[in-house]
C-alpha positions as CSV (number, residue, x, y, z in Angstrom):
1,X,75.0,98.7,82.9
2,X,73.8,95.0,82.7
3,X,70.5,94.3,84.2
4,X,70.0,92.3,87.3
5,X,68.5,88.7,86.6
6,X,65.1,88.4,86.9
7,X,65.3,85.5,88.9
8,X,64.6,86.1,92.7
9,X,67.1,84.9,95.2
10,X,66.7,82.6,97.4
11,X,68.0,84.4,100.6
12,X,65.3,86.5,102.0
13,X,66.8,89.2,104.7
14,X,63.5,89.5,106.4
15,X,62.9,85.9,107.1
16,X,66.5,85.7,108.1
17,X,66.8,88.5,110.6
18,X,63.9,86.9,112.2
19,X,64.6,83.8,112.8
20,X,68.3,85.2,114.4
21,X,66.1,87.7,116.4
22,X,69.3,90.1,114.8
23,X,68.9,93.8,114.0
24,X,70.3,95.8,110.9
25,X,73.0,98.5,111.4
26,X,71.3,101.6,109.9
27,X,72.3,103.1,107.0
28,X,73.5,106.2,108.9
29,X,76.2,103.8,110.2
30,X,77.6,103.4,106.7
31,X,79.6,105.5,104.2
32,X,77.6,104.8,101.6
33,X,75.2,106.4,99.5
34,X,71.1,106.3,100.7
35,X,70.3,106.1,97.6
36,X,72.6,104.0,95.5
37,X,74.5,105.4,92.8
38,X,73.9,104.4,88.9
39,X,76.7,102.1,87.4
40,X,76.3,103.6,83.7
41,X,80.2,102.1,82.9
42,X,80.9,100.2,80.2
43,X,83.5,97.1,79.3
44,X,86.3,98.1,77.9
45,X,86.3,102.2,79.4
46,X,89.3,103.6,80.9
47,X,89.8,105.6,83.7
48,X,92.2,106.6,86.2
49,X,92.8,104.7,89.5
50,X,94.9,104.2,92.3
51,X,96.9,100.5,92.3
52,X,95.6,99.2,95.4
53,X,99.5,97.6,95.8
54,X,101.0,100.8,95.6
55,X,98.3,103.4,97.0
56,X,101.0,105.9,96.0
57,X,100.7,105.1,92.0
58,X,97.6,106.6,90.2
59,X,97.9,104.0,86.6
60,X,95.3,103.9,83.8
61,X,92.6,100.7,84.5
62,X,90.7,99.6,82.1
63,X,86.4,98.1,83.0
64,X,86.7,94.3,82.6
65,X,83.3,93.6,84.8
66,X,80.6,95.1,86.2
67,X,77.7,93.9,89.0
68,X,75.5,95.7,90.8
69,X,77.3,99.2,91.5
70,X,80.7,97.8,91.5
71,X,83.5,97.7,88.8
72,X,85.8,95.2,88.4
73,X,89.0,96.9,87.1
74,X,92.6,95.5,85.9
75,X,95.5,97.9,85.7
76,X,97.1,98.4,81.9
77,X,100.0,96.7,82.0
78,X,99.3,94.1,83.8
79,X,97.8,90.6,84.4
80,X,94.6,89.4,85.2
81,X,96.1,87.9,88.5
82,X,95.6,91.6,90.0
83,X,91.8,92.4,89.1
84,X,90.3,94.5,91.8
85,X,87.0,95.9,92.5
86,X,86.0,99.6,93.3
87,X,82.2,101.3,93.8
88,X,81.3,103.9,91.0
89,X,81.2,106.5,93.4
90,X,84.8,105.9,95.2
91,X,87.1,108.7,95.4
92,X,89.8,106.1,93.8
93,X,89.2,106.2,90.4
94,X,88.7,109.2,88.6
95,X,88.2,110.4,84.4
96,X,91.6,109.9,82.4
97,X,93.1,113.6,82.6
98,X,92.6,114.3,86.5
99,X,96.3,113.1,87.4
100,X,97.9,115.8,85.4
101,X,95.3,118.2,86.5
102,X,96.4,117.9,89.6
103,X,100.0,118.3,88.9
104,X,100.5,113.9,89.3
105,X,101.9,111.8,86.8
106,X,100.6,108.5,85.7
107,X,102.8,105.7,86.5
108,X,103.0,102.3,85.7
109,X,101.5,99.4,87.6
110,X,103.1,97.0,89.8
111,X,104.2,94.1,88.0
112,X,104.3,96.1,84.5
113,X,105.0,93.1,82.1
114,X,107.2,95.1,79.5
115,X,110.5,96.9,80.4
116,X,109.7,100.4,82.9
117,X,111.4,102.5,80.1
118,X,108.6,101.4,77.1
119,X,106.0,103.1,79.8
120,X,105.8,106.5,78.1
121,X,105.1,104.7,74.1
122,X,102.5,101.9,76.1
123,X,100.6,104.6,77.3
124,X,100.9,106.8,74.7
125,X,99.4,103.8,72.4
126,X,96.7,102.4,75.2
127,X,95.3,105.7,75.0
128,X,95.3,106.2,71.5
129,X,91.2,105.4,70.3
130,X,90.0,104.4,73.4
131,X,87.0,104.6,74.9
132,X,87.5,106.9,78.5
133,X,84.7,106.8,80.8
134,X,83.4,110.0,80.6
135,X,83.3,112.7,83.4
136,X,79.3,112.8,83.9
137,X,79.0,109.0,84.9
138,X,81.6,109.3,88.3
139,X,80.1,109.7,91.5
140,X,80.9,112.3,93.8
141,X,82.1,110.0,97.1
142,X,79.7,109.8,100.2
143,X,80.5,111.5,103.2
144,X,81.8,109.5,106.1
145,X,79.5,109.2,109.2
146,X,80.4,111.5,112.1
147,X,81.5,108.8,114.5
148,X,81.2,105.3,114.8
149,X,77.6,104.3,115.3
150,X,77.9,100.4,114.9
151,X,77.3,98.2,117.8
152,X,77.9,94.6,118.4
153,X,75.8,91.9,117.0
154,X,74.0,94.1,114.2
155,X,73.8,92.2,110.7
156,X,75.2,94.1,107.4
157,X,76.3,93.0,104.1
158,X,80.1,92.5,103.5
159,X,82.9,92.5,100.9
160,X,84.6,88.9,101.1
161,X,88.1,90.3,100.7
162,X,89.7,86.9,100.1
163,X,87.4,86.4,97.5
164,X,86.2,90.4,96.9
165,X,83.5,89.7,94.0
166,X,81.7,88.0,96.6
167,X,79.1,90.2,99.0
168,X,77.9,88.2,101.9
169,X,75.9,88.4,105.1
170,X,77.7,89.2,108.2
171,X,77.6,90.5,111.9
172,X,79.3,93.0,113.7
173,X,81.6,91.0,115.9
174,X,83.3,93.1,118.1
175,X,83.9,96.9,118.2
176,X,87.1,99.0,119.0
177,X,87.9,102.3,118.6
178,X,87.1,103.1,114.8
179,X,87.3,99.7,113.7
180,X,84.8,97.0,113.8
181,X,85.5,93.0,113.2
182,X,83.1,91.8,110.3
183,X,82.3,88.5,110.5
184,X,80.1,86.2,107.9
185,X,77.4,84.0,108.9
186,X,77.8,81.0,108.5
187,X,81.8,80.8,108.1
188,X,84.3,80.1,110.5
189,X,86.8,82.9,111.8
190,X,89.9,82.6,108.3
191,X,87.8,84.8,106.2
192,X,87.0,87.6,109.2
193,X,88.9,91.0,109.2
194,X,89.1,94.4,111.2
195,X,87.9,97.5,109.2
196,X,87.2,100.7,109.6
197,X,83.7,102.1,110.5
198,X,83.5,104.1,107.1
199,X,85.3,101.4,105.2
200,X,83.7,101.1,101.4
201,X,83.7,97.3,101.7
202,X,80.6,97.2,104.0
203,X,76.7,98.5,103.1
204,X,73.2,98.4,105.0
205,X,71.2,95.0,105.0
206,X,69.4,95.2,101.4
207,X,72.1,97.2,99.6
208,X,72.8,93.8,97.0
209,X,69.0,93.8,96.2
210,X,68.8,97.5,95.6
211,X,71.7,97.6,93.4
212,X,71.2,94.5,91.4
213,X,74.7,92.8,92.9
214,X,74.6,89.2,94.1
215,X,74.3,88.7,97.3
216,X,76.3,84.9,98.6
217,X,73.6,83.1,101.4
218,X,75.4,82.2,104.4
219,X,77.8,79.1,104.8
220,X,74.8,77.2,107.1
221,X,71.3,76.7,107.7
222,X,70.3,79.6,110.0
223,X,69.5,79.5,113.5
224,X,65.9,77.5,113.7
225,X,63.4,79.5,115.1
226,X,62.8,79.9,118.4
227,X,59.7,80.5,121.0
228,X,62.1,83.0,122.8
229,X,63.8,85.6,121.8
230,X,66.2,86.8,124.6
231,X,69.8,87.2,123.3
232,X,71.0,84.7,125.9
233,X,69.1,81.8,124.5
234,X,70.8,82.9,121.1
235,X,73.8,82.9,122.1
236,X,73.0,79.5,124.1
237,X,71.7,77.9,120.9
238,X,74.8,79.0,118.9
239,X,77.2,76.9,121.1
240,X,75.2,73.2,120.1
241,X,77.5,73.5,116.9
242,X,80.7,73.1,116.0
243,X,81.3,72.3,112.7
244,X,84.1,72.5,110.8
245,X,84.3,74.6,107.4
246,X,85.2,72.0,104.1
247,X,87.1,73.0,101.5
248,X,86.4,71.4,98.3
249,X,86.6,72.1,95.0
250,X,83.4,73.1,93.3
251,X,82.1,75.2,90.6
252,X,83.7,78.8,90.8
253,X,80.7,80.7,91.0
254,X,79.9,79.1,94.7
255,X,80.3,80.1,98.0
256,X,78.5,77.8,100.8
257,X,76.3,75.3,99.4
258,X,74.0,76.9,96.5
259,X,75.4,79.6,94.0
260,X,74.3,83.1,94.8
261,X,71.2,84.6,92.8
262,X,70.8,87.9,92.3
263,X,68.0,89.6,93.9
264,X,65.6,91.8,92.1
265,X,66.1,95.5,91.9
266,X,63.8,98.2,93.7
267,X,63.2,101.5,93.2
268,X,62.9,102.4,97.1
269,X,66.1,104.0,99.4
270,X,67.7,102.4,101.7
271,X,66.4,105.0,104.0
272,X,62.8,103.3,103.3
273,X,64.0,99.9,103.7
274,X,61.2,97.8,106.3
275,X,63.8,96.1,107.7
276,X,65.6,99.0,109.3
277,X,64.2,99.8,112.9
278,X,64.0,102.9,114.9
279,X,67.2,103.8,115.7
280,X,65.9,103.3,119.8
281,X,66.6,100.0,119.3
282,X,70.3,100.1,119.2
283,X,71.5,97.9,122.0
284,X,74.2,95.5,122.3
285,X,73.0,92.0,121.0
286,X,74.8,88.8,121.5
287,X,75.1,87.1,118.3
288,X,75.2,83.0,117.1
289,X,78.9,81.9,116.6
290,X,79.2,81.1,113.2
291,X,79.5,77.3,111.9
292,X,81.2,75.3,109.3
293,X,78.8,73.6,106.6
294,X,77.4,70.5,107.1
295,X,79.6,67.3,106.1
296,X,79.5,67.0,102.4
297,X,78.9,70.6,101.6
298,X,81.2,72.0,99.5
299,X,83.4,75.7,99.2
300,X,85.9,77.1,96.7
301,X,88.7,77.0,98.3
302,X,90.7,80.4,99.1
303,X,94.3,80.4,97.9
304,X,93.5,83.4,95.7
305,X,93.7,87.1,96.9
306,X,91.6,88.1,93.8
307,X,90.3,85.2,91.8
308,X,88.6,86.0,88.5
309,X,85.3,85.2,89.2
310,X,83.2,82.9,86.9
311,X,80.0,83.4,88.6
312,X,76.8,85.1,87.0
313,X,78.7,88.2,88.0
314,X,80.9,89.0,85.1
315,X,79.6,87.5,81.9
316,X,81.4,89.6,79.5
317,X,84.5,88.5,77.5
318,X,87.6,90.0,79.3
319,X,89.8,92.2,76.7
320,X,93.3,91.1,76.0
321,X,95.0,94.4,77.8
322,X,98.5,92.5,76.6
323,X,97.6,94.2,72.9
324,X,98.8,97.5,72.7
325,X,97.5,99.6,70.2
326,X,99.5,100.8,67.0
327,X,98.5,104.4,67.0
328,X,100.2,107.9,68.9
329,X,97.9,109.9,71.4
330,X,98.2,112.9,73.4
331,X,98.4,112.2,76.7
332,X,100.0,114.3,79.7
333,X,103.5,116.5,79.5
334,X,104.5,115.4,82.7
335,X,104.3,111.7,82.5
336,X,107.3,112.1,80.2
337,X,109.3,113.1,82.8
338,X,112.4,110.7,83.2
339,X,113.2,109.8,86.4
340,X,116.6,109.0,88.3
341,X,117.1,105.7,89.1
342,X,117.0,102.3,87.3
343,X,118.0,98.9,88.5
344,X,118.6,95.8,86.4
345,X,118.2,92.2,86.7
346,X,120.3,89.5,86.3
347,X,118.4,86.6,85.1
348,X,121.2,84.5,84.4
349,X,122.1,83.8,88.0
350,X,121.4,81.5,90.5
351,X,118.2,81.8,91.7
352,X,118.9,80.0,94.6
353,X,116.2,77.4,96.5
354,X,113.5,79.9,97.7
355,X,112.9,81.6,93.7
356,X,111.2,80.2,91.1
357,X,113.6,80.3,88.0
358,X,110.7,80.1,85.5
359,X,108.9,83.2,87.0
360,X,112.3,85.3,87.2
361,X,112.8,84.8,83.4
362,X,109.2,87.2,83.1
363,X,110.0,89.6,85.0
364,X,111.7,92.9,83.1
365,X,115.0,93.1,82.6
366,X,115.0,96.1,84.5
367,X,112.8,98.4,87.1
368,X,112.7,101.7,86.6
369,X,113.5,104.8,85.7
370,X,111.4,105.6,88.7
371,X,112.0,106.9,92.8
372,X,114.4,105.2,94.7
373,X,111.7,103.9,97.0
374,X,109.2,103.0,94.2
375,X,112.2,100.9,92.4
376,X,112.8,98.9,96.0
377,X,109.3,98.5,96.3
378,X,109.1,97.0,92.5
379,X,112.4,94.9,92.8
380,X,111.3,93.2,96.1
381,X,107.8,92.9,95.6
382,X,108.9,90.5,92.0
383,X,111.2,88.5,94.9
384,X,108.0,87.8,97.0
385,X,105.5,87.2,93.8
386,X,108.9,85.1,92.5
387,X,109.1,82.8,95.5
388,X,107.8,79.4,96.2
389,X,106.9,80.2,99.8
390,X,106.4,84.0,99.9
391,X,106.2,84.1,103.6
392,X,110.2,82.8,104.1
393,X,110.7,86.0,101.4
394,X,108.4,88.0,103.6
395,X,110.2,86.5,106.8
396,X,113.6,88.5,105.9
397,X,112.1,91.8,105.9
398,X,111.3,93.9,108.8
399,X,108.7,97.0,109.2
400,X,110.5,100.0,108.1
401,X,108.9,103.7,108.1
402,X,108.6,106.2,105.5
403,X,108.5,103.9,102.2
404,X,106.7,102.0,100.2
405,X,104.6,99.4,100.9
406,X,105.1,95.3,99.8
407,X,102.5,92.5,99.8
408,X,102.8,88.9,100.6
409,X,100.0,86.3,100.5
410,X,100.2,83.2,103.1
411,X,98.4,81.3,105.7
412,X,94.6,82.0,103.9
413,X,95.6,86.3,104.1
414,X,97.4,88.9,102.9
415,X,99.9,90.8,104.4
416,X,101.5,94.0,104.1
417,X,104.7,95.7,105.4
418,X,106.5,99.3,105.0
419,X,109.7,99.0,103.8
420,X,112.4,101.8,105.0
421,X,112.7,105.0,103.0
422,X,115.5,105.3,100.2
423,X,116.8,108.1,98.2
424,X,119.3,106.5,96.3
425,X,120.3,103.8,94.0
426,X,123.0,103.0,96.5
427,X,120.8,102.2,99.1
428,X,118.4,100.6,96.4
429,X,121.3,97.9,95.9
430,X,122.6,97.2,99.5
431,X,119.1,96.3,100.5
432,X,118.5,94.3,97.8
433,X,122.2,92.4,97.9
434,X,121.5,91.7,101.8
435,X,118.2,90.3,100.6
436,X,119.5,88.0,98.0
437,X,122.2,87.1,100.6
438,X,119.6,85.9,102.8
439,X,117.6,84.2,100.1
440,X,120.6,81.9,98.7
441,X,120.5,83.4,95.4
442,X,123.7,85.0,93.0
443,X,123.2,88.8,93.2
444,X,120.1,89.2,91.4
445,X,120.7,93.4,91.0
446,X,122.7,95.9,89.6
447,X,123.2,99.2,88.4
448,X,124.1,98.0,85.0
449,X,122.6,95.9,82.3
450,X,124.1,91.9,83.2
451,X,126.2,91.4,79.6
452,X,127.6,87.9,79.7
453,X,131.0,89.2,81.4
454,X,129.1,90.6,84.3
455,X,127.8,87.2,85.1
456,X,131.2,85.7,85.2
457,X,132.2,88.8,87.0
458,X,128.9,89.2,89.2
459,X,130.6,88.5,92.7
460,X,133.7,90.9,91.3
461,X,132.3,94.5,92.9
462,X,134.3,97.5,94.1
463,X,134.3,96.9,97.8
464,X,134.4,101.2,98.8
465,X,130.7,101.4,95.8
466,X,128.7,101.1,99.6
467,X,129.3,104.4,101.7
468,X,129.2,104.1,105.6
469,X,126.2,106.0,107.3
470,X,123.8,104.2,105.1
471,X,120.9,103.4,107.5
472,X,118.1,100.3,106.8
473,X,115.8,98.3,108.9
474,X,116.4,94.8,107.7
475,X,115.7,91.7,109.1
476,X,116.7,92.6,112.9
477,X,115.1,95.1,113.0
478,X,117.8,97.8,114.3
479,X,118.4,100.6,112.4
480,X,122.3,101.2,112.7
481,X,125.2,102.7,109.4
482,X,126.2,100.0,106.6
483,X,130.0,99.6,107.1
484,X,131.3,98.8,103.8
485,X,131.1,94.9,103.4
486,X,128.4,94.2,105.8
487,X,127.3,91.0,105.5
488,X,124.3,90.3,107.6
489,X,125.7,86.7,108.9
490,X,124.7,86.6,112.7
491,X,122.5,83.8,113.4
492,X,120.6,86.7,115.4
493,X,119.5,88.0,111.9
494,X,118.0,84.7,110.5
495,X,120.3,84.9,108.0
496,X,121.4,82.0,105.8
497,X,125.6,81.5,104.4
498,X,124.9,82.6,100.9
499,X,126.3,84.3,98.3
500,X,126.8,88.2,98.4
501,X,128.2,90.8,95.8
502,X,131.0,92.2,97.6
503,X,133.1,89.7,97.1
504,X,136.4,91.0,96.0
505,X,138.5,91.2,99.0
506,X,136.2,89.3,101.1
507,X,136.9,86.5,98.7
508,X,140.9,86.5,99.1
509,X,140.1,87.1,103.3
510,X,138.4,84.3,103.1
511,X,140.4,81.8,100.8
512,X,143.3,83.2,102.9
513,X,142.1,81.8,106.1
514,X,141.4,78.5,104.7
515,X,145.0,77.7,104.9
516,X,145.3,78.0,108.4
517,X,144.3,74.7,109.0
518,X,146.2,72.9,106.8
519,X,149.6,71.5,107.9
520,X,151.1,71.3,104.9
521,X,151.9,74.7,102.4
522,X,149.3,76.2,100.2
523,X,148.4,74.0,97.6
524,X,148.7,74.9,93.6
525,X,144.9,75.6,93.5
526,X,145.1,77.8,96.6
527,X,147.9,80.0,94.4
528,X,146.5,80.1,91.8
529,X,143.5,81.5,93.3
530,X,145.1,83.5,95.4
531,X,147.2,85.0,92.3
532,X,143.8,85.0,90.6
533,X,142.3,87.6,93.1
534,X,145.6,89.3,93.5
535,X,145.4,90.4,90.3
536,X,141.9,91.8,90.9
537,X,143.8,94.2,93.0
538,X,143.8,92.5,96.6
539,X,147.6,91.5,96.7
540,X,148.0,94.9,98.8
541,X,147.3,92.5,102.1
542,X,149.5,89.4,101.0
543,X,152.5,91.6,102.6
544,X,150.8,91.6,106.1
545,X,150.2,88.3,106.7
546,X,152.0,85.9,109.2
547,X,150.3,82.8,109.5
548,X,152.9,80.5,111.0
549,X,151.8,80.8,114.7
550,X,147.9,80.5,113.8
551,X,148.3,77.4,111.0
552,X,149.0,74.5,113.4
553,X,147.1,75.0,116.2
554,X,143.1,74.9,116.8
555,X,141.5,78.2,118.0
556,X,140.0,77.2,120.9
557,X,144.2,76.8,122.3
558,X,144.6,80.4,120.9
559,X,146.4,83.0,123.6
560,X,144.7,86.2,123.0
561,X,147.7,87.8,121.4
562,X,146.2,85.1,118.5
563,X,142.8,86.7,118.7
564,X,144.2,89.9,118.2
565,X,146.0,88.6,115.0
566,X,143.2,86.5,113.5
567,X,140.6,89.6,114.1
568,X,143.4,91.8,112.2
569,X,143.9,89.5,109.7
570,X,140.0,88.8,109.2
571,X,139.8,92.3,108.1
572,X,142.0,95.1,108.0
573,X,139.6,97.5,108.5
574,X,138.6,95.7,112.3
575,X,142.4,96.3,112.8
576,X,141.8,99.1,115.4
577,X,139.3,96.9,117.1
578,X,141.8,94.6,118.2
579,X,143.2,96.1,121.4
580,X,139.2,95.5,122.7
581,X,140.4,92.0,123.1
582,X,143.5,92.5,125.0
583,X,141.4,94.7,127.0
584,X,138.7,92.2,127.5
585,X,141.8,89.6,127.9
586,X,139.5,87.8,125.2
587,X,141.6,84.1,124.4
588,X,140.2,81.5,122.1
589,X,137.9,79.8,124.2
590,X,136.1,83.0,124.9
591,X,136.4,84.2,121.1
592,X,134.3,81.0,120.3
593,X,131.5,82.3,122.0
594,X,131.2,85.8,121.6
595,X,128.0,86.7,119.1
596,X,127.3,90.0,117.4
597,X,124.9,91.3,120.7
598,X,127.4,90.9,123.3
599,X,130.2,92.2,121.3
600,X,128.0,95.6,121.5
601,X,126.6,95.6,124.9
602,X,129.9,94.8,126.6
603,X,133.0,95.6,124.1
604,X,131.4,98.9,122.7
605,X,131.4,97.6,119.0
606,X,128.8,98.9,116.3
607,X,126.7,96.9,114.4
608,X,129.0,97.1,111.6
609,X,131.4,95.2,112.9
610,X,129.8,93.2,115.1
611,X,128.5,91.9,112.6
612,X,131.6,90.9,110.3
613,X,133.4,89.8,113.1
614,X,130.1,87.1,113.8
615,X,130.5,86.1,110.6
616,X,134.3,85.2,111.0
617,X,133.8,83.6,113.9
618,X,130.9,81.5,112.5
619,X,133.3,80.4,109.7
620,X,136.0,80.0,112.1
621,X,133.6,77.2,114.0
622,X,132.5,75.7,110.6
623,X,136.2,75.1,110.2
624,X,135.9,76.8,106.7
625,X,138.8,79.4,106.8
């Protein structure tokens, strides 16, 4: 474990709490160890831990830092855009071995840079003569308080999670249930968060000296001191501020206007700490607002969830976890285990204007083998990490139950969302072809490896490959069954005109229609693609069709004996719908106007086709058919 620097800090707890006439949460308060544990890990050691982007995953992590009691870990397999931190006594990470033990099997991380199926030989070949943390330097975990204990206004030190190899100062800001809001002196409300009482991210006032960790001053001078020491006049005093935080570039290692120093270490508890008071004195305190830096101070701005931090905290040379090593190793039976499905990715599409070409070309070729919901989970979380803007990518999906969970980072935090539950490689696909319908982009997925013929052929699918009675919860939010050839068009759905795979009969529908409007015959190029998608095996409608009375005449004049034809025509399988608009006595005019919620609530229709029939009629206004 590296030793603390000698050099004493120059934030001083005592003299702080003083002059903000604040109080310390006791350490009973905390789920944290009295006495802290020792950090005897090692850079370069390998252990076990849970992927904090996929909580379900347990994946091999390798020690790139260490401060205080604190490791910074980064996942084999992946970048060093995904470094996260863990205590040496969480329950999180455990000795390489304890996944099979338990009957798990190690999986590879989110984002894994090399293709899914090369997991079993990586790992096999990570493992092979390294150095595993051994069993006798893990920590049991600390038992979590009984209830919560915290109370308004009582000072604590706090993980920064925007920037997590920060600890700072902070104040209980409001309490709710089980949760508590932390908020850091000194800093205005973007970097504040709800947690839970018995969250690992928060310790007692003195924890940073007492393990050696640096401990970040506040963002401002503190309150000066004052002759009375009433909460009121506190509070009172706090309000005769209101500055505004700056964020300009400085030296990494900063936060607020002087680099943190670490504090000497102790040999005392925290249960022995002087500046914890009786626990009598637990009242509800009113606290100073916190306030931006003066003008001219500086701050590293926050654009990254987990930055690598340059600070005194890590000073060891990170290894290059992209070299794999050239040797076999034992390593569990059961991680061997092929699963079911597998997706591939077409990297030779259109990307469309919300993905970033460059980053789609390193990606894999392929996610999976793996569960249906883990292979979702992989394939959309690369669209949101792909995107320019990931919150217009995040903006298409709606909170599902049951699945996995998907990350998107936007306006200064990090957001989460549950996608729906899958089983299937079917399902896998239509959620993934409505989202790169929605996201402007050639279909991105398949079931197949993309040879240069399935590019040219990418939009050429087998209409029946999408069974009705599939249910998802996508962008609207209503869980309903995929007719075959959805196409999630309404403007209800924020849904953008895009491309989508099922193109094959759609395609001649739709080229069909265009013709309507035209006064004169089909052209050569309208035969020829018509013949074109004939031959694809669509000619079985060409019989059916009897365009004369609709061709000349604009649809607003339609009678609705021309509704009826047009919604028969549109799609043969919203033939027996029809009648609903002779029963309705629907005419063009009215047809104009009808969207994909009142064609449920009033005609009876199912989402299904609702929803093609929106889309028609949307085309239909565009003048497109």
């Amino acid at each position: 474990m590296r030793k603390p620097s000698p050099q004493k800090g120059h934030f001083a707890w005592d003299k702080y709490l003083k002059e903000t006439c604040s109080i310390p949460a006791p350490p009973h308060c905390f789920k944290q160890s009295y006495t802290p544990p020792t950090n005897e890990f090692k850079i370069s050691m390998k252990l076990e831990a849970q992927d904090p982007r996929n909580t379900t995953s347990t994946c091999i992590a390798t020690v790139v830092g260490l401060t205080g009691a604190r490791l910074r870990l980064r996942l084999d397999g992946s970048d060093n855009k995904n470094d996260f931190w863990r205590l040496v006594d969480s329950a999180e990470i455990q000795p390489i071995g304890n996944c099979e033990k338990v009957g798990g099997m190690l999986q590879p991380p989110l984002g894994f840079r090399l293709n899914a199926s090369s997991w079993p030989m990586f790992l096999l070949k990570t493992l092979n003569g390294a150095e595993m943390a051994p069993l006798r330097i893990f920590h049991k975990e600390p038992p979590s308080p009984s209830q919560n204990f915290f109370k308004m206004g009582m000072k604590l030190e706090a993980v920064d999670r925007k920037n997590p190899h920060f600890i700072c100062p902070a104040t209980i800001g409001e309490v709710r249930g089980s949760e508590v809001l932390i908020t850091f002196d000194g800093w205005r409300g973007a970097f504040d968060y709800w947690c839970r009482y018995d969250s690992r991210d928060i310790f007692p006032v003195g924890w940073c000296s007492l393990t050696g960790d640096n401990l970040q001053p506040p963002g401002t001078k503190v309150i000066p001191k004052s002759p009375f020491s009433t909460p009121d006049v506190i509070s009172e005093k706090s309000t005769m501020h209101s500055g505004t935080k700056t964020l300009l570039e400085h030296h990494p290692g900063q936060r607020g206007r002087k680099p943190g120093r670490k504090r000497g270490r102790t040999s005392k508890a925290l249960t022995n700490h002087p500046n914890f008071p009786p626990s009598k004195a637990m009242e509800p305190l009113k606290f100073p607002k916190k306030r931006g830096p003066k003008p001219g101070s500086k701050r590293k701005p926050r654009t990254s969830l987990n930055p690598a931090p340059t600070s005194p905290t890590t000073s060891t040379p990170e290894p290059d976890t992209s070299t794999v090593p050239q040797d076999a190793a034992t390593i569990p039976s059961s991680a061997m285990h092929a699963p079911t499905v597998c997706i591939y990715l077409n990297k030779s599409g259109s990307t469309g204007p919300h993905l970033d070409k460059k980053k789609i070309q390193q990606l894999p070729d392929h996610f999976g083998p793996a569960r249906a919901s883990v292979v979702l989970q992989q394939a959309v979380q690369a669209c949101i990490d792909c995107a320019y803007n990931q919150k217009i990518v995040f903006s298409f999906l709606k909170q599902g139950h049951g699945g996995e969970i998907i990350s998107a980072m936007f306006d200064h935090e990090q957001h989460t969302l549950n996608l729906p539950a899958v089983n299937s490689i079917t399902y896998v696909l239509r959620f993934l072809e409505k989202l790169c319908h929605n996201l402007r982009s050639d279909n991105l997925f398949g079931n197949q490896p993309f040879t240069q013929h399935h590019v040219q052929h990418s939009r050429e699918y087998d209409h029946n490959r999408y069974l009705p009675g599939e249910t998802f919860i996508f962008n609207d939010g209503l869980p309903g069954p995929l007719e075959p050839l959805l196409d999630p068009m309404d403007s209800a759905l924020n849904a953008v005109s895009a491309s989508s795979p099922s193109r094959n009969s759609r395609d001649y529908r739709l080229q069909g229609y265009r013709h309507l409007h035209q006064p004169s015959s089909l052209t050569q190029c309208g035969i020829s693609v018509l013949h074109r998608l004939s031959a694809g095996g669509s000619d079985r409608y060409l019989g059916s069709r009897d365009t004369s009375r609709l061709g000349t005449r604009d649809p607003s004049a339609w009678r609705v004996e021309d509704v009826m034809q047009f919604v028969k025509e549109a799609d043969p399988q919203l033939g027996p719908h029809a009648d609903l608009f002779r029963k309705h006595e629907i005419d063009g005019k009215a047809l104009l106007l009808l969207r994909s919620d009142m064609m449920m609530k009033y005609m009876g229709l199912k989402l299904g086709p609702a929803l093609k029939l929106t889309y028609h009629i949307d085309k239909l206004k565009q003048g497109k058919f």
